[in-house]
N, C-alpha and C positions, 0 to 999 in steps of 0.2 A: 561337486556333484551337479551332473546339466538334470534339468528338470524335466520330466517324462511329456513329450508331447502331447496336443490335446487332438484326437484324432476328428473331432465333430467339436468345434469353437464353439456349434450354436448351443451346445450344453455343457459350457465352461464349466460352471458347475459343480457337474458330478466329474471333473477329471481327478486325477489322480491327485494333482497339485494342490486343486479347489478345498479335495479333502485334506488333506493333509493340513492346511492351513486352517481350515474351520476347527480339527482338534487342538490343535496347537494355541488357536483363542480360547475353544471354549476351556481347554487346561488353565489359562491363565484367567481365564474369568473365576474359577474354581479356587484360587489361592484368596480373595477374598473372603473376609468373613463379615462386614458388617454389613447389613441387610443394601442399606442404600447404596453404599458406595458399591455395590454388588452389583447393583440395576442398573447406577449410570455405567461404571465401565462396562456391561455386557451392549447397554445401547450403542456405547462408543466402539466397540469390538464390530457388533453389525455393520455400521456404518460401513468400518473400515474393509468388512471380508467384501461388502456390496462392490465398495471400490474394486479392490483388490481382483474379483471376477472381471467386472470389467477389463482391467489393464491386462488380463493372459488372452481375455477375450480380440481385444487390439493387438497383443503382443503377435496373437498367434495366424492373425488374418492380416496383418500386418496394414493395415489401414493407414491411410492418411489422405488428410483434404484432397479433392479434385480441381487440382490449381486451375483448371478450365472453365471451373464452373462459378469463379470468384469473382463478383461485378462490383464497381465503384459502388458506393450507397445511393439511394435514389432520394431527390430532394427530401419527401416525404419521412426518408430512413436516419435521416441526419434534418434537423433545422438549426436555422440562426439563430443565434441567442439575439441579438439589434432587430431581427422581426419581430419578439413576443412584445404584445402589449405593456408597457410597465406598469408595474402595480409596489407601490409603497406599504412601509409597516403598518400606517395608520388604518391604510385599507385591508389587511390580513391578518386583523386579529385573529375573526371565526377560522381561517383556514390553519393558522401558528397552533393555536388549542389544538388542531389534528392532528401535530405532526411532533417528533419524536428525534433526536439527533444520535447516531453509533458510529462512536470512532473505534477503526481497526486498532487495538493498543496490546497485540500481542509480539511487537519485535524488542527484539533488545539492542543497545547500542554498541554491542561489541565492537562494530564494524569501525568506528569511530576513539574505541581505547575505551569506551565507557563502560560504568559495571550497572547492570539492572535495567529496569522499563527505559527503551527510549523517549518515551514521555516524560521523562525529567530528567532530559540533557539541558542544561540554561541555554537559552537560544534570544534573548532579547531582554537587555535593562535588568536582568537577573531573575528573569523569569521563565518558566521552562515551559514546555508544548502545551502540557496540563494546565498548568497555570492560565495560560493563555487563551486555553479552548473554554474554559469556565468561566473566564471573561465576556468572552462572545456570548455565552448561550446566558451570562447576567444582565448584561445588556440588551439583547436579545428581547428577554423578558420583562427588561425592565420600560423600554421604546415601546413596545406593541404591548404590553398587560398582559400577555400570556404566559401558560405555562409548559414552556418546554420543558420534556425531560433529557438530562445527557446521559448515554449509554455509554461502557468502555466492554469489548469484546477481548480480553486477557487471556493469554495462554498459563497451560505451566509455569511457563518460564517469568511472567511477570505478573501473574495474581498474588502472590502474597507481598510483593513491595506494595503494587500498587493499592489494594488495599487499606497498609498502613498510611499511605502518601493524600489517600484522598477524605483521610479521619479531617485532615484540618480543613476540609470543607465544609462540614458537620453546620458552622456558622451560618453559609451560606442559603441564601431561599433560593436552593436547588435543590431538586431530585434530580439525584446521580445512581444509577445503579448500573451492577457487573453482571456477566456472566463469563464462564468458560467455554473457549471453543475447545474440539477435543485433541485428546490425545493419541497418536496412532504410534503402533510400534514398526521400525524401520525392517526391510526386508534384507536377510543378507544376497548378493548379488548371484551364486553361484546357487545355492538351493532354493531360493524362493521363499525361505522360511523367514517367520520373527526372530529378529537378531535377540531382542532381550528373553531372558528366564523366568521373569516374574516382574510384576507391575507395580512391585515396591524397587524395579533397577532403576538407577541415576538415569531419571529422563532426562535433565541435562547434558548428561556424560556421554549419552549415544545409541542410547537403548530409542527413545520414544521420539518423536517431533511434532510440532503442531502442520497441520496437515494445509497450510494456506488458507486465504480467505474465502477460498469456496464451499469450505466446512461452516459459514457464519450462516444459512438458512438452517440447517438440520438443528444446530446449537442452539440458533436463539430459540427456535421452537420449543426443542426439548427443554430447554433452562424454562422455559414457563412464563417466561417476558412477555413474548408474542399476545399471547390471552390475557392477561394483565393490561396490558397497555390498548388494545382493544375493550376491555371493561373498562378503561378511564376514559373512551371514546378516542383512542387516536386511530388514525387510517391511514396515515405514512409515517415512513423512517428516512430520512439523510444520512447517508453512509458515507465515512471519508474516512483515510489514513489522519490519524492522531499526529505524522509531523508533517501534514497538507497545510500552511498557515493561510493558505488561501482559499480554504476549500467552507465558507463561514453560510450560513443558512441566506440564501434569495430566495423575497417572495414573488419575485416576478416566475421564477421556474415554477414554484410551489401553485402558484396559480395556472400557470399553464397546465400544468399536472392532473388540476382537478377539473379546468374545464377540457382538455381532449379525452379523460379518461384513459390516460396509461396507465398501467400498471409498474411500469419501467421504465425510469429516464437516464439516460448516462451521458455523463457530460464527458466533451472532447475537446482536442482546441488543438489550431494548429501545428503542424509538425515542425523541428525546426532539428539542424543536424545532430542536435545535441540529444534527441528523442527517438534516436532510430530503429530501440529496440521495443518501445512501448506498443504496446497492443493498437489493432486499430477494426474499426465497426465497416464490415463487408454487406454487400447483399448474398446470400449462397442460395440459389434453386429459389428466389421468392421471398426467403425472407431473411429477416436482421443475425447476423451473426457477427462474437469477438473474435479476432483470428489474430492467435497470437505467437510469437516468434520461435516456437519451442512446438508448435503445428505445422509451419513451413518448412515443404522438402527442401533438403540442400543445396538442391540447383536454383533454387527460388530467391534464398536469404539475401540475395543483394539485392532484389527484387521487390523485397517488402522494407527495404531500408530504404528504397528513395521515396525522397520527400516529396518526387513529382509523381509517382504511381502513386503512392500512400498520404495521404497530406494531412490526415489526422490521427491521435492518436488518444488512448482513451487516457482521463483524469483519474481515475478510479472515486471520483465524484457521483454517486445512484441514490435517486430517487426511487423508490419502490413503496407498492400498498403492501399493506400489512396483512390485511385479509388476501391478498393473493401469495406472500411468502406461505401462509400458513394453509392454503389450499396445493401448491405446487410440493409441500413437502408431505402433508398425509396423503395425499394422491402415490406418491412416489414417482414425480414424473422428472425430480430432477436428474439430470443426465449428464453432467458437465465435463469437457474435455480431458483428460487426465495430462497431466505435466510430471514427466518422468526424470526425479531428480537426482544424479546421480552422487553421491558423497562416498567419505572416507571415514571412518573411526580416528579417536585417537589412538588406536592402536594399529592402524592400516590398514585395518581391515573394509575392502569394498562395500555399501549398501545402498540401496533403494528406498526415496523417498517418495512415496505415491501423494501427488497433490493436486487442487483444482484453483482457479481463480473466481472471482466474484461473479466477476464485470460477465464472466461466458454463460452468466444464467440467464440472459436477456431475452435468448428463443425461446424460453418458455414462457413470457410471461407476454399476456394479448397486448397490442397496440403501444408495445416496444418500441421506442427510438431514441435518438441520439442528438443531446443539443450543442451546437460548437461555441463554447463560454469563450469570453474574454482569454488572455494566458494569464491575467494575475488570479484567475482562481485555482490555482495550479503551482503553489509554490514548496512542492516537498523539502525536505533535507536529508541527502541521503549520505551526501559526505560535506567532510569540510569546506569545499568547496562553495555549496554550496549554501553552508552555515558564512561565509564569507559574504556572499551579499545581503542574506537577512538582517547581519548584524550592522551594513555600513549604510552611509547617510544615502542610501539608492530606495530606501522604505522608511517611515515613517511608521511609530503604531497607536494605532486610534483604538480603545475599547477592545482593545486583546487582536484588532485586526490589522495586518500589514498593510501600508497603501505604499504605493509607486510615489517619491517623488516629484509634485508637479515638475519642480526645475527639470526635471531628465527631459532629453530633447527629443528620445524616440520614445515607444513602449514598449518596445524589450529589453531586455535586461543581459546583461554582457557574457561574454561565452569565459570560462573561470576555470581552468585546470592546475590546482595545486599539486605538488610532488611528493613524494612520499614521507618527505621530513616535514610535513605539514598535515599529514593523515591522521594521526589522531588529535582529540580536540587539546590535550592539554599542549601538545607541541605544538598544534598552531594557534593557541591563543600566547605562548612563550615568543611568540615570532612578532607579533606583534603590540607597540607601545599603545596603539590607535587605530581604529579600523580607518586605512585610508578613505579618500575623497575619493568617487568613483561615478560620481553623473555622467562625466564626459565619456569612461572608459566603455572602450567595444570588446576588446578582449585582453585578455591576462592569463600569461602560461609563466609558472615557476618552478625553478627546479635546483632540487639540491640544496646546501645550508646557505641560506639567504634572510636576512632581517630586516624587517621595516619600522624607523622610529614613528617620533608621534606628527600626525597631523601628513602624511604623505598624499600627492595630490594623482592619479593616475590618471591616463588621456587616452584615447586613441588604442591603437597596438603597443602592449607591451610583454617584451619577454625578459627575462633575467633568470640569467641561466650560472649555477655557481659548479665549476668542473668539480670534481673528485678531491677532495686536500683542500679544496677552498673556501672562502667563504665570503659574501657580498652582503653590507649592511648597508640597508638603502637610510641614508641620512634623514632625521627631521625635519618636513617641511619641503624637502627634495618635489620637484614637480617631473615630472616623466613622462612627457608625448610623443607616442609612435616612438619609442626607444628599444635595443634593444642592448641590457646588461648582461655583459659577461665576466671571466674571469675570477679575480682578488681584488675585493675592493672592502677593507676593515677601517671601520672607527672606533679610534681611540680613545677612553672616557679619559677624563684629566682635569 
């Protein structure tokens, strides 16, 4: 069924669509019967119909940025991280007390063969993201006498592990607390309507999704945090992705934070070609805007990939006050881009994923900019791959935090495309006896069944590439500079 035009977009609204959709929630609000659970899912219904207006509203005036009107950032719109004055722990007690740590911890690691929160994939010495990030914010508190609290922002999909996962903290002199970001139900592609019947369907299964990190103001508010952690005195939050192992609390920003009086900082950092699709901080008509690769018209997209027009790109690292989240969201003045996701059912069936990012709430908030961090704060895991260099002797970990080691001769760290027989985690940890030596190495591309004993040393450029039928076992101890393997090459145990 094509969905009835809206003949006047400026009052989306009342179209046909708009209606139809607002009974269709409040039907589903109505299957409810316990008072509370009533309230949040009707707040989380609004949410999503406000969205949802928006996106017919876009759909139907067909909007999109005015590539003309997009200027580099002005020094002012981005600063240097090696400009701010440094300021140590010793000296940030009073500001540590203000401030509040929330990691994004609502993805899961399927992506990677894993089952449940990606925050407890083992990622180092047998220790997982969680593990790790509780480390920081111990130490943390335990250097500077403060007391930080650690927030986790949980979907669906990963509040009730995570939960159980973070009882064995209970020991710890930490304050940990959760909330949920919401739940939204997915549109079907051709009627515009909610795909699921009821809000007891498998929100897993394909009914519901978590609506991105740009749902994390409305949430945390609503959850009650916000007020809470303003009654204990805090006045910022540090925002990071749960598997950023680099994304660890600095008091040099936190100080800068409070003496320029932003309300918003968001850290960037050079672009590099491995980064081409990450968001990056515009000037638009005067002021700071995230312009991100899913806003760029088509003629554009190779445009916003070069790393000479675009040369940063955001961390998903933000500082923000906390009285201005909670002014930005009872105002109702947030506005953030919509990112129109398209998916599939398990059963084939086409749907619509309406979602927003974090980082695009920056124009709302006064005296917004952008600081360009080092890259080692900036060290996600989104595939094996890249769980390949966290695990090898190229970092070191101190106090739950990754450092580069000194020996490495540059500061960046090696460009690392593993192959598909290497994609999920248990087959690539079955691949290897030992995570090779890899200070010298610049790049590494592997493909197909290939095996690396223990202690392997890599250099320079390396490929090894195992055809179809084959298979290449890179011996122990084996040294490999600027090499490139190909073929059958098996070792024999005996």
């Amino acid at each position: 069924m094509v969905p009835p035009p809206i003949e006047d977009w400026r009052n989306a609204s009342s179209s046909p669509t708009a209606v139809a959709m607002r009974q269709e929630l409040d039907r589903l609000v109505q299957q409810i019967t316990d008072v509370d659970q009533k309230q949040k899912f009707a707040q989380e219904m609004d949410g999503f119909y406000r969205l949802f207006v928006r996106f017919l509203e876009q759909r139907y005036r067909k909007t999109k940025i005015d590539w003309q009107k997009i200027r580099s950032p002005a020094p002012e719109q981005v600063i240097r991280y090696r400009d701010l004055p440094s300021q140590s722990l010793d000296e940030s007690h009073g500001l540590l007390e203000k401030l509040a740590v929330l990691k994004l911890n609502g993805g899961l690691g399927t992506t990677m063969g894993c089952v449940g929160p990606k925050s407890v994939i083992e990622v180092r010495d047998g220790r997982t993201f969680l593990d790790l990030t509780v480390n920081q914010i111990e130490h943390l508190n335990e250097a500077s006498g403060a007391h930080v609290p650690l927030i986790l922002m949980n979907s669906f999909n990963t509040d009730d592990d995570t939960k159980k996962i973070v009882q064995k903290y209970d020991r710890h002199n930490l304050q940990l607390l959760t909330f949920n970001q919401s739940r939204y139900p997915r549109i079907v592609n051709d009627s515009l309507m909610p795909l699921p019947n009821s809000p007891l369907d498998n929100a897993a299964g394909g009914g519901w999704y978590p609506p991105g990190h740009g749902d994390l103001f409305e949430s945390f508010v609503n959850s009650g945090l916000v007020d809470q952690l303003l009654d204990q005195g805090k006045e910022y939050v540090f925002i990071s992705n749960v598997d950023n192992l680099g994304a660890t609390v600095d008091s040099t920003i936190l100080a800068h934070m409070a003496n320029s009086g932003a309300e918003f900082l968001m850290e960037v950092t050079d672009k590099t070609k491995a980064d081409i699709k990450g968001g990056t901080i515009i000037d638009y008509e005067g002021g700071v805007r995230l312009l991100e690769i899913a806003q760029v018209p088509g003629e554009h997209v190779d445009d916003f990939k070069s790393i000479k027009k675009f040369k940063i790109f955001n961390t998903n690292n933000l500082w923000v006050s906390l009285r201005a989240i909670k002014r930005v969201v009872e105002s109702g003045e947030l506005n953030l881009e919509i990112i129109t996701n398209h998916k599939s059912t398990d059963a084939g069936q086409k749907v619509i994923q309406l979602e927003t990012a974090v980082g695009a709430a920056i124009k709302h908030f006064q005296n917004a900019h952008g600081i360009n961090v080092p890259r080692s704060r900036f060290l996600p895991v989104k595939s094996t791959s890249d769980l390949f260099l966290i695990t090898s002797d190229l970092y070191s970990l101190e106090k739950g935090q990754l450092c580069l080691n000194p020996k490495r001769m540059f500061q960046t760290v090696p460009l690392v495309k593993l192959g598909d027989d290497f994609k999920k985690v248990n087959n690539f940890l079955a691949r290897f006896k030992s995570p090779p030596h890899i200070l010298e190495l610049d790049h590494l591309t592997v493909t197909g069944d290939v095996t690396f004993g223990a202690h392997v040393v890599l250099q320079g450029t390396v490929i090894i590439v195992a055809n179809h039928g084959c298979r290449i076992d890179i011996p122990s101890g084996a040294i490999l500079n600027d090499k490139v393997v190909s073929g059958n090459l098996r070792i024999l145990d005996h």
